[in-house]
N, C-alpha and C positions, 0 to 999 in steps of 0.2 A: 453607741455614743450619740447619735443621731437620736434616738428615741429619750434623752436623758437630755439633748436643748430641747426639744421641744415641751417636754416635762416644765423645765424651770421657768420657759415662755408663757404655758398655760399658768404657772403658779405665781409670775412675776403680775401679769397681766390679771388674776384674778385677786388676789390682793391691795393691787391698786383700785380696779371698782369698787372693792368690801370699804377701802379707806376714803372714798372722794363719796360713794355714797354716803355712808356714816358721817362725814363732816359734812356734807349738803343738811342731812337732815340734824344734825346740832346747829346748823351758823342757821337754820330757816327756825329754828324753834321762835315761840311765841315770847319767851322768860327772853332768850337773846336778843329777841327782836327789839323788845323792849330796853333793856339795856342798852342797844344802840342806839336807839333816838332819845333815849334820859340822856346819856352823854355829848349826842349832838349836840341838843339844845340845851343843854344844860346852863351853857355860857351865856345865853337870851335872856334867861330869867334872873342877872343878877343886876340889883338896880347900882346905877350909876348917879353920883352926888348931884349933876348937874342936869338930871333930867327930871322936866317937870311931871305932873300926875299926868295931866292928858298926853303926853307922849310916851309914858312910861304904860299905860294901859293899851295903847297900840302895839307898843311893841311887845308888850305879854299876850293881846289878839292874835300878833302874824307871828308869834312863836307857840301860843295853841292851836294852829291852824296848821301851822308846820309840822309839828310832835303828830297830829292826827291822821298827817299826809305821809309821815315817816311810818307811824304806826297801820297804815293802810285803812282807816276808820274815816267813811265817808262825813 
């Protein structure tokens, strides 16, 4: 009985690694990565009726500057 938890603690415990590795390495992907700063900023890039051009171009600067900080691209 004894030898049959310890069984299901090695197999409980090695499966949670196989599944937290595996999802580290999907949520760090590059395609993910990206996906998540398109979506961040997404809302940055949509122009607003009452904003003029020179404020409207600042704010597409510190939302490219953002996207490349999100995307880790010096």
């Amino acid at each position: 009985m004894n030898s049959f938890r310890i069984a299901k603690v090695i197999i409980v415990f090695s499966s949670l690694s196989y599944l937290s590795v595996t999802f580290l390495k999907n949520y760090n992907s590059p395609e993910n990565i990206e996906k998540r700063c398109i979506l961040k900023f997404e809302k940055d890039f949509k122009k607003r009726l009452e904003t003029s051009d020179e404020e409207w171009n600042q704010i597409l600067d510190f939302a490219d500057n953002n996207y490349l900080k999100c995307m880790r691209i010096p």
